[in-house]
Structures are given as C-alpha cells and as structure tokens.
HTML snippet that shows the backbone in 3Dmol.js (N, CA, C, O; Angstrom):
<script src="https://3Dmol.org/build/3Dmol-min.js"></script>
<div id="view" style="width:600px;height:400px;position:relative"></div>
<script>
const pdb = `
ATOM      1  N   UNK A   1      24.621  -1.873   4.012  1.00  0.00           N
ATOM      2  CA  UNK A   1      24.078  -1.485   5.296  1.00  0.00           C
ATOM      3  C   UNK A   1      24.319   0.009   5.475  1.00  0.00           C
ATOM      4  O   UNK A   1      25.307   0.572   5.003  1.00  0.00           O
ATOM      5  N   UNK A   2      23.189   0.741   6.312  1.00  0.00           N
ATOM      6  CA  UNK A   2      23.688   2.254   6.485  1.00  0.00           C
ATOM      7  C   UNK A   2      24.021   2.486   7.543  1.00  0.00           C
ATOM      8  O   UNK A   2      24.082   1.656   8.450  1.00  0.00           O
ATOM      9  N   UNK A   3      24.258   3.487   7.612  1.00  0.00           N
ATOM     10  CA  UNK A   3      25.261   3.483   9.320  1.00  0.00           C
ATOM     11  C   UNK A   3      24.645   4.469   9.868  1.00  0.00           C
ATOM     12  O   UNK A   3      24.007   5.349   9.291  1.00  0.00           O
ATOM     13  N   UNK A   4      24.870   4.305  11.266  1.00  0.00           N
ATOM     14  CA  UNK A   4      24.259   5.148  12.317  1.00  0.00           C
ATOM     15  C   UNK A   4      23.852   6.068  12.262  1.00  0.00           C
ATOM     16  O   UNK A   4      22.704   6.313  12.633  1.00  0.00           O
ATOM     17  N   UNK A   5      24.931   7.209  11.606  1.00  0.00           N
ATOM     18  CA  UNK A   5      24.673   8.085  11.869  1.00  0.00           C
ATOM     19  C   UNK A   5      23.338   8.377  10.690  1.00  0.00           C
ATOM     20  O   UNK A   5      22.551   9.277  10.980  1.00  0.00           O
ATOM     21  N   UNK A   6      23.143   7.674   9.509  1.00  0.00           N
ATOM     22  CA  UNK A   6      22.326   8.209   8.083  1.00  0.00           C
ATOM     23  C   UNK A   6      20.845   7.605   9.083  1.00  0.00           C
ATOM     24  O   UNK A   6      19.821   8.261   8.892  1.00  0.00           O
ATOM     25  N   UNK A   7      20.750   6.546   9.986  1.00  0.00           N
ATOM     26  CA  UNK A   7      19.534   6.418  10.336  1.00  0.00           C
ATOM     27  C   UNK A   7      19.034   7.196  11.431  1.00  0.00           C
ATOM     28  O   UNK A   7      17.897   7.616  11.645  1.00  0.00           O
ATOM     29  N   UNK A   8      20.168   7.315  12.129  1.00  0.00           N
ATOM     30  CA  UNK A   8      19.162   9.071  13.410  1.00  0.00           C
ATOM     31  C   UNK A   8      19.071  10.301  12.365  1.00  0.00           C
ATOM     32  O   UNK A   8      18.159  11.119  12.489  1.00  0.00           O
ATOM     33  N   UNK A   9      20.007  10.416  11.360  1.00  0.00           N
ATOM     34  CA  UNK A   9      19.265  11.946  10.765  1.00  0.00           C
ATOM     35  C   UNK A   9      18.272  11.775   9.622  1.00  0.00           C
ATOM     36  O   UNK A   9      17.772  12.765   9.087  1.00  0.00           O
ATOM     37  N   UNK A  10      17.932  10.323   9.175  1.00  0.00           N
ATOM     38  CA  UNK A  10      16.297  10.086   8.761  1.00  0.00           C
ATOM     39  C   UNK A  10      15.359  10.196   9.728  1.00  0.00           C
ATOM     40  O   UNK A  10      14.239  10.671   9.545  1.00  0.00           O
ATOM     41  N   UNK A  11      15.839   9.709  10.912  1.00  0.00           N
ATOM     42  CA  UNK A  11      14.950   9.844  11.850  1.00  0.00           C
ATOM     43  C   UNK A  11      14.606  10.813  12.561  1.00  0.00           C
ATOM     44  O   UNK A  11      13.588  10.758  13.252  1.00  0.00           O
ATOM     45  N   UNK A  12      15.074  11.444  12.536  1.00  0.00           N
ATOM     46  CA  UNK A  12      15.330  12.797  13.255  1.00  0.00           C
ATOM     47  C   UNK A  12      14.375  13.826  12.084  1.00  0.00           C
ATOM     48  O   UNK A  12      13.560  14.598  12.590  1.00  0.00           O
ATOM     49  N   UNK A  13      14.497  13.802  10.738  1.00  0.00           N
ATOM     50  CA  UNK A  13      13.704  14.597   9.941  1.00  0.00           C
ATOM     51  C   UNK A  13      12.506  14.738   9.964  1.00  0.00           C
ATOM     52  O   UNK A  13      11.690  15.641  10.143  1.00  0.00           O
ATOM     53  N   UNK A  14      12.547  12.838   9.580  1.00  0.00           N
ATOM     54  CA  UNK A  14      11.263  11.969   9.806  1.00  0.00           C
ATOM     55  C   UNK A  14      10.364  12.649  10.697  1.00  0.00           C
ATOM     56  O   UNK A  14       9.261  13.062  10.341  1.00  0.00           O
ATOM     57  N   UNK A  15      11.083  12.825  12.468  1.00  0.00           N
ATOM     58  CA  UNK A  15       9.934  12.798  13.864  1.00  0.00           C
ATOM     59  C   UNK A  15      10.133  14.603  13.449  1.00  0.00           C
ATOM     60  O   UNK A  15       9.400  15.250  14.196  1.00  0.00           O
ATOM     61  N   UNK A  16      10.810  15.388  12.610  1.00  0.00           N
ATOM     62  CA  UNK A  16      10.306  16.815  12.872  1.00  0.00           C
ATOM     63  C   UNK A  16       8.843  16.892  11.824  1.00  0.00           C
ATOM     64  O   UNK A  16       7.803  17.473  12.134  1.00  0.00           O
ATOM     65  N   UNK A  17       9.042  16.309  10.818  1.00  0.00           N
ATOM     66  CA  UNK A  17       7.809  16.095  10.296  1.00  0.00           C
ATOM     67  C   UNK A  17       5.935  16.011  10.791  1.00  0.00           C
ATOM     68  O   UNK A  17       4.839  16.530  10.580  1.00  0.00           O
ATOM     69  N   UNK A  18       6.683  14.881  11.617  1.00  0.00           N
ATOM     70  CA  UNK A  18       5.254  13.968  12.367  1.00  0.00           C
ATOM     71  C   UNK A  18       5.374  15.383  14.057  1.00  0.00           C
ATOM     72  O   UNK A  18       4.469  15.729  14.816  1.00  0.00           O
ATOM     73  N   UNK A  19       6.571  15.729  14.039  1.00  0.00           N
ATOM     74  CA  UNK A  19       6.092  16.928  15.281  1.00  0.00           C
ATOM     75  C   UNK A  19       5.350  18.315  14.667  1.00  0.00           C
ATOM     76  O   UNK A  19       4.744  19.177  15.305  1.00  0.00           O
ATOM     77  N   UNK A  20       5.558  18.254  13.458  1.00  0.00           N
ATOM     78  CA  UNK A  20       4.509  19.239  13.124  1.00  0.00           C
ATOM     79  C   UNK A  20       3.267  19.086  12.706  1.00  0.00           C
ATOM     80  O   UNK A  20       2.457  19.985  12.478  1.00  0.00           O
ATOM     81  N   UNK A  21       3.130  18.036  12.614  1.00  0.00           N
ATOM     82  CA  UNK A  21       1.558  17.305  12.085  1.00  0.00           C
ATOM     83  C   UNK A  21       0.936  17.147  13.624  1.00  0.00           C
ATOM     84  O   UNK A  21      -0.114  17.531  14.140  1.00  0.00           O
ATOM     85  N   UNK A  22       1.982  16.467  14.064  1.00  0.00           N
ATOM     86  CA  UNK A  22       0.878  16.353  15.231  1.00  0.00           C
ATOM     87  C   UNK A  22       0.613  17.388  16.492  1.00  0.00           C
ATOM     88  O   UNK A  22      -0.079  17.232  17.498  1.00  0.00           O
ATOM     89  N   UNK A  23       1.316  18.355  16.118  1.00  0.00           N
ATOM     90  CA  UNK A  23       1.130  19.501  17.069  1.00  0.00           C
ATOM     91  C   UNK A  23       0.007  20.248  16.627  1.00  0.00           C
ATOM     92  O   UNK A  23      -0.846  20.702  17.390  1.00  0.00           O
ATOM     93  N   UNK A  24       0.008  20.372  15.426  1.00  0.00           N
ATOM     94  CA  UNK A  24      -1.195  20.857  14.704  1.00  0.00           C
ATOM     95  C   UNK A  24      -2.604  19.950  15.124  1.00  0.00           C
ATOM     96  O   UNK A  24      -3.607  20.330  15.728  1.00  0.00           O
ATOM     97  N   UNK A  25      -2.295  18.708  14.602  1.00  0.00           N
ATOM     98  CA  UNK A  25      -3.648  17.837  15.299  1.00  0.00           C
ATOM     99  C   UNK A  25      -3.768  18.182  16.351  1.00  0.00           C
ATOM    100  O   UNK A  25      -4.827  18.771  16.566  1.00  0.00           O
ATOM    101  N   UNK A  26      -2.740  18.010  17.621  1.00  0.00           N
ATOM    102  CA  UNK A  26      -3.323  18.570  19.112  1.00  0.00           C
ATOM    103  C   UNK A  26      -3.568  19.275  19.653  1.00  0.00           C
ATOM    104  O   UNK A  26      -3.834  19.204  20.853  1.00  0.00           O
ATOM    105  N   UNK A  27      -3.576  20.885  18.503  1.00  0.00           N
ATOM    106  CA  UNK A  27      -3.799  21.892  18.465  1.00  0.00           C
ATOM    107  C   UNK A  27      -5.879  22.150  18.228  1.00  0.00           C
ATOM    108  O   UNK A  27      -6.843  22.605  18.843  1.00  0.00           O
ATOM    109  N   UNK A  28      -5.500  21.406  16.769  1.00  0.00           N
ATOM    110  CA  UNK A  28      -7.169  21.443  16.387  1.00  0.00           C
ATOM    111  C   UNK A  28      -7.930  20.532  17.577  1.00  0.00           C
ATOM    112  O   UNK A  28      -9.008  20.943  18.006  1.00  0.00           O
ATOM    113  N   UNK A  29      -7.358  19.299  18.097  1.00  0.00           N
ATOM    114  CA  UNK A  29      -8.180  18.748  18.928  1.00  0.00           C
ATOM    115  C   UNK A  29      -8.445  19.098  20.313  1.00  0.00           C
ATOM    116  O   UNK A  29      -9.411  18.760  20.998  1.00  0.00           O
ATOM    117  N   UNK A  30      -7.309  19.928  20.675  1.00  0.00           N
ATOM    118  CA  UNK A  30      -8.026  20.768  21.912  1.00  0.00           C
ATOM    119  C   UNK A  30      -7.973  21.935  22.202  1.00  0.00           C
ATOM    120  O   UNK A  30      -8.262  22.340  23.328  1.00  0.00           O
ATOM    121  N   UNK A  31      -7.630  22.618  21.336  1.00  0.00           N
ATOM    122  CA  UNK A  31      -7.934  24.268  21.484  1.00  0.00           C
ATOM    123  C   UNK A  31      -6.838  24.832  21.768  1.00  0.00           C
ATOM    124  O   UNK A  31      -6.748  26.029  21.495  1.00  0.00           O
ATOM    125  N   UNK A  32      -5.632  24.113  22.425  1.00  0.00           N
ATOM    126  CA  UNK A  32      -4.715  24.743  22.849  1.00  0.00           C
ATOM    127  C   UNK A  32      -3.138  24.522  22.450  1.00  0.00           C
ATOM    128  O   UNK A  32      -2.689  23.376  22.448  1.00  0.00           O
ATOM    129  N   UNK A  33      -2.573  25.282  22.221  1.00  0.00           N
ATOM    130  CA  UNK A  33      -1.069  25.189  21.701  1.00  0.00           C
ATOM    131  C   UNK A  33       0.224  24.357  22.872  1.00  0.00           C
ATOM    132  O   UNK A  33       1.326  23.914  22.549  1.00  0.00           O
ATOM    133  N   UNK A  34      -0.298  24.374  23.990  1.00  0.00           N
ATOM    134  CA  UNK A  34       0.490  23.893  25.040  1.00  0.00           C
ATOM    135  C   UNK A  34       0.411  22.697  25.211  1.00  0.00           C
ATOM    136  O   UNK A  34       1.483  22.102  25.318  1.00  0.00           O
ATOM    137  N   UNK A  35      -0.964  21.837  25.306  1.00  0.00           N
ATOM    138  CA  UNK A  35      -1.644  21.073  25.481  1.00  0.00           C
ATOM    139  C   UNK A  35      -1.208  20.131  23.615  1.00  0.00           C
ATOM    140  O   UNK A  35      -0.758  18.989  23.518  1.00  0.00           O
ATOM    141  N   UNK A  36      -1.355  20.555  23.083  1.00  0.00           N
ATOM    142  CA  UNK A  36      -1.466  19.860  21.971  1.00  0.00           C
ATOM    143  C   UNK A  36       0.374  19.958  21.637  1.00  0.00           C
ATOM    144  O   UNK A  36       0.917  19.134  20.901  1.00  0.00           O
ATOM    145  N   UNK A  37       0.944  20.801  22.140  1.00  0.00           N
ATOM    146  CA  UNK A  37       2.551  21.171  21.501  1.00  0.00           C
ATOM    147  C   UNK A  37       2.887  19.855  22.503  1.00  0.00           C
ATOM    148  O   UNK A  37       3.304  18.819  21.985  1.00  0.00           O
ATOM    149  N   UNK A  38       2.693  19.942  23.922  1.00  0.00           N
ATOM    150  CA  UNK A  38       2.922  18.583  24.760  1.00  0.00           C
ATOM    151  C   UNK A  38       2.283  17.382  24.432  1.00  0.00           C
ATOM    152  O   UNK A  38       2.737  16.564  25.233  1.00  0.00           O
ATOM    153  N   UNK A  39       1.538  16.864  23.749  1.00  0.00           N
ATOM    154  CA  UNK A  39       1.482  15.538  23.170  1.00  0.00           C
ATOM    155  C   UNK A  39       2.159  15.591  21.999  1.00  0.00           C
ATOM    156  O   UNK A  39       2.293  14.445  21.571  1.00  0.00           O
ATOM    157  N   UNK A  40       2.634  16.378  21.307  1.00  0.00           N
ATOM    158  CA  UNK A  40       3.424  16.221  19.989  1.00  0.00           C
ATOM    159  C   UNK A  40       4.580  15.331  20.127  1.00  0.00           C
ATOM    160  O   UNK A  40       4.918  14.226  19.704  1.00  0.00           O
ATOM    161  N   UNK A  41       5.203  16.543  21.132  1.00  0.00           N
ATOM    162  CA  UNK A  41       7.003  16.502  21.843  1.00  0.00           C
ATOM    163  C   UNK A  41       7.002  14.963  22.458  1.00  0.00           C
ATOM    164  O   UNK A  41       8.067  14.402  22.203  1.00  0.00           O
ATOM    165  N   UNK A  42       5.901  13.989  23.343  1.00  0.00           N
ATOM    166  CA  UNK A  42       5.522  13.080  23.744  1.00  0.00           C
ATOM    167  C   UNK A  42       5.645  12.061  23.059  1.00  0.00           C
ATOM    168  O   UNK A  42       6.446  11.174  23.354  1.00  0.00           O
ATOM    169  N   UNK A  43       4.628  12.007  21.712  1.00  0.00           N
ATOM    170  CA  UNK A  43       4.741  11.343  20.961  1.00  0.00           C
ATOM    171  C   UNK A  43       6.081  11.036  19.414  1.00  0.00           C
ATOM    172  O   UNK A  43       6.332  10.031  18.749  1.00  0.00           O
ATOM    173  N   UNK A  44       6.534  12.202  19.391  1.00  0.00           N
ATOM    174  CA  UNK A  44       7.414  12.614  18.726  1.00  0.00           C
ATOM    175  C   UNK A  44       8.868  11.810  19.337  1.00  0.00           C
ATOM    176  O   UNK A  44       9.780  11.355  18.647  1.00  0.00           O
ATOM    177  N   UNK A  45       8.758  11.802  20.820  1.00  0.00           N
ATOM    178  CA  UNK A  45      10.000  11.866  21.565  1.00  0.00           C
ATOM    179  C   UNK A  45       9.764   9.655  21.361  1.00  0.00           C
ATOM    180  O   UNK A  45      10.692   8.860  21.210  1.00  0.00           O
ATOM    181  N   UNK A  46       8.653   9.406  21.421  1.00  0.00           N
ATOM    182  CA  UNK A  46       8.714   7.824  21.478  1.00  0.00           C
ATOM    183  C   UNK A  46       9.085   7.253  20.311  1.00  0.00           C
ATOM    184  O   UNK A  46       9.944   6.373  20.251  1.00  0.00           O
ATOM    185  N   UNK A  47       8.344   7.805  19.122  1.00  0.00           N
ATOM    186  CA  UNK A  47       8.455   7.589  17.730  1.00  0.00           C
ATOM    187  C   UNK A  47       9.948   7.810  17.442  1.00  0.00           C
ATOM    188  O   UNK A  47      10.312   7.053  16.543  1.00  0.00           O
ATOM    189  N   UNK A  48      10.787   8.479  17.836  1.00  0.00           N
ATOM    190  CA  UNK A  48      12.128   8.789  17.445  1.00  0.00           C
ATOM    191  C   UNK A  48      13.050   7.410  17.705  1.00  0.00           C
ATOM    192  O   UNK A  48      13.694   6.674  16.957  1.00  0.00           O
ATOM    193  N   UNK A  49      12.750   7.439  19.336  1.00  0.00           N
ATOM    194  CA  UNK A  49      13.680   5.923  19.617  1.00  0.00           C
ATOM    195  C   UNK A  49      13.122   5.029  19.226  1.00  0.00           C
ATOM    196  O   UNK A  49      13.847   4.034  19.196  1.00  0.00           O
ATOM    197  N   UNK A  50      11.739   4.797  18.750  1.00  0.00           N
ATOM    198  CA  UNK A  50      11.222   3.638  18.073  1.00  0.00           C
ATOM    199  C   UNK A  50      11.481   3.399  16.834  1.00  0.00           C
ATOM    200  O   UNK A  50      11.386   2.219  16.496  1.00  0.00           O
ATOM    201  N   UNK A  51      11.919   4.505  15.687  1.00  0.00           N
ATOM    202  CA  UNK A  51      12.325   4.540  14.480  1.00  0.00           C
ATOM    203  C   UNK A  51      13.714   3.696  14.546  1.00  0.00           C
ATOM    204  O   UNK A  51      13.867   2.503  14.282  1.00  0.00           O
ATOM    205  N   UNK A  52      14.653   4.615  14.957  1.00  0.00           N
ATOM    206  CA  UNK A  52      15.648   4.199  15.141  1.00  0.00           C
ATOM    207  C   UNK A  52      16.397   3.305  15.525  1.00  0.00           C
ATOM    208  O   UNK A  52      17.559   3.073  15.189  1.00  0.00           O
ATOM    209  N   UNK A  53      15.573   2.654  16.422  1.00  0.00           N
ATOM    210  CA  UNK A  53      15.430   0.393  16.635  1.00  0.00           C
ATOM    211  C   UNK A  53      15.406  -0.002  15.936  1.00  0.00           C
ATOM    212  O   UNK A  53      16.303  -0.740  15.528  1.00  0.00           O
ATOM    213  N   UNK A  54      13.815   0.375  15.061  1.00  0.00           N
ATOM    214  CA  UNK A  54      13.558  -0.808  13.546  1.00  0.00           C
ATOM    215  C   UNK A  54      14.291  -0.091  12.598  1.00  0.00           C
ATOM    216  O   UNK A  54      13.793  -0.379  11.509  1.00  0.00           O
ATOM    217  N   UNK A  55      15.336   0.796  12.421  1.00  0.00           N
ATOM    218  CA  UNK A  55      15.932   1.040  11.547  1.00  0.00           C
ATOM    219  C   UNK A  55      17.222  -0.368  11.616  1.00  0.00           C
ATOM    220  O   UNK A  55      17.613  -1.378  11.031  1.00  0.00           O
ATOM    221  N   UNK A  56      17.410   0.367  12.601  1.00  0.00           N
ATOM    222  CA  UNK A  56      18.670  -0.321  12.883  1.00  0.00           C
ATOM    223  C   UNK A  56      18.682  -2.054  13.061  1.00  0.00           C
ATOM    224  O   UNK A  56      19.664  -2.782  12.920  1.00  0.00           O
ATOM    225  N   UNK A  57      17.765  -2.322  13.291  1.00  0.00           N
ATOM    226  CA  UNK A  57      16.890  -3.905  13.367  1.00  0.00           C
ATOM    227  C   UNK A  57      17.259  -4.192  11.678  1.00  0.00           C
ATOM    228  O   UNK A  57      18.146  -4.972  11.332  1.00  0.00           O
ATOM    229  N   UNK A  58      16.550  -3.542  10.880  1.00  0.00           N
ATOM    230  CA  UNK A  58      16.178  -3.960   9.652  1.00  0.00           C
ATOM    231  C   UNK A  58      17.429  -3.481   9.261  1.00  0.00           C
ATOM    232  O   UNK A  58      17.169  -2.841   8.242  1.00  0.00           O
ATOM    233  N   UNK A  59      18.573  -3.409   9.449  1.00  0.00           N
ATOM    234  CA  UNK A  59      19.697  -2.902   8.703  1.00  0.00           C
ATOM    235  C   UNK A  59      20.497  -3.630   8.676  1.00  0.00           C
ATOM    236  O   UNK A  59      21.272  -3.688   7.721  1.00  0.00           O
ATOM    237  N   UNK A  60      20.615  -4.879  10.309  1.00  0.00           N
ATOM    238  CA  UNK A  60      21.073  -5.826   9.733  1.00  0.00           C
ATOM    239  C   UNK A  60      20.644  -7.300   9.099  1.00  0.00           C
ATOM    240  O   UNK A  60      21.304  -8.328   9.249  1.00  0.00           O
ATOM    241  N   UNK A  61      19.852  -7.229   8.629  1.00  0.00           N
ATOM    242  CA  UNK A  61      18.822  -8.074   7.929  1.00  0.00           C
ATOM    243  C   UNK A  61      19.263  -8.174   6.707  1.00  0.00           C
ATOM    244  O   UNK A  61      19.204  -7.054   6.200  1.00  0.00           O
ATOM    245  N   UNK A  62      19.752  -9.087   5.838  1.00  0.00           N
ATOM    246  CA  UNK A  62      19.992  -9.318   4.529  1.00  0.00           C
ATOM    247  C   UNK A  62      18.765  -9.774   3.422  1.00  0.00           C
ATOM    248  O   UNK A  62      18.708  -9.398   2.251  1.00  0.00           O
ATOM    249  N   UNK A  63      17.879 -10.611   4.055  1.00  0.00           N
ATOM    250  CA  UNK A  63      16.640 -10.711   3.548  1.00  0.00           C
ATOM    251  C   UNK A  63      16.642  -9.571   2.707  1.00  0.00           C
ATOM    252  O   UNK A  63      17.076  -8.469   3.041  1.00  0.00           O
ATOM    253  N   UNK A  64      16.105  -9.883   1.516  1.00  0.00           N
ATOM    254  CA  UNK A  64      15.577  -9.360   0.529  1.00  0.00           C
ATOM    255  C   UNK A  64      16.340  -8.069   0.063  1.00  0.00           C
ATOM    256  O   UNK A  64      15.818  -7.044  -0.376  1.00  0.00           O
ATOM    257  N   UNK A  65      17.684  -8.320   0.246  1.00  0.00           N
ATOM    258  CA  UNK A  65      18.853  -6.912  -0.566  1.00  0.00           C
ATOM    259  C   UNK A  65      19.498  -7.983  -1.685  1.00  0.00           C
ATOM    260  O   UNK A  65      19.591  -9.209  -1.728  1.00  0.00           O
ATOM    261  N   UNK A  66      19.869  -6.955  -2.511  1.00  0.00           N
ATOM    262  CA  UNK A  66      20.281  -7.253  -3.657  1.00  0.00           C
ATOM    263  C   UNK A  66      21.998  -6.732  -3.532  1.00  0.00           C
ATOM    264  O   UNK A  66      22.447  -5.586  -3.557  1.00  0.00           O
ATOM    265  N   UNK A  67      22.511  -7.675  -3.433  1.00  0.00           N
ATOM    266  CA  UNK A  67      24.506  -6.692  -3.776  1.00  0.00           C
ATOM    267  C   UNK A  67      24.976  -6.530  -4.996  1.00  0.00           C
ATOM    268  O   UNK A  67      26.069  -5.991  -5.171  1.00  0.00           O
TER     269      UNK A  67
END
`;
const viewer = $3Dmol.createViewer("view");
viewer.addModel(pdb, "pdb");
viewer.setStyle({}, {cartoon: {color: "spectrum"}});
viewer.zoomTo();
viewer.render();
</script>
C-alpha cells in the first residue's frame, strides 16, 4: 500500500500537468488568459480532491496485487 503522503504528491503533479493543458485549452477556447486560467484552477482544484479519493479508495483494495 502507498501512503499518503506518495498519493497527494502524484496528485498534485498529476493536476499541475492537466492545469497546464487546460489553461491552454481555455485559453484557445476563449480568447482570454483570465477566463480560461479560471476554469483551469476550477477544474484542476476538483480533479485534485477527486484523484486523491480514488487513490486512496484503490489503495486499500487488495484485488489484483501480487505480494
């Protein structure tokens, strides 16, 4: 099992990743850096605590690990 702290700083990499992709998308899709930087941070900010559930969900799950 991994521990807390190894799944917020996957996750945490993870959502800087997807905050630069998608700031860029909401950039190209509406013209504006504010507008598109604020749905990033939005979506970025949900995806983070949502990672970090099904991390932590699936961590204690033995299904299908090998010891």
């Amino acid at each position: 099992m991994e521990t807390r702290r190894r799944s917020v700083v996957k996750a945490v990499i993870w959502n800087l990743i997807g905050l630069t992709v998608m700031a860029l998308v909401g950039f190209v899709a509406t013209g504006s850096f504010v507008t598109g930087g604020g749905m990033a941070v939005v979506n970025t900010s949900i995806g983070l605590v949502m990672y970090v559930a099904y991390e932590r969900f699936w961590a204690g799950i033995g299904w299908g690990r090998h010891v």
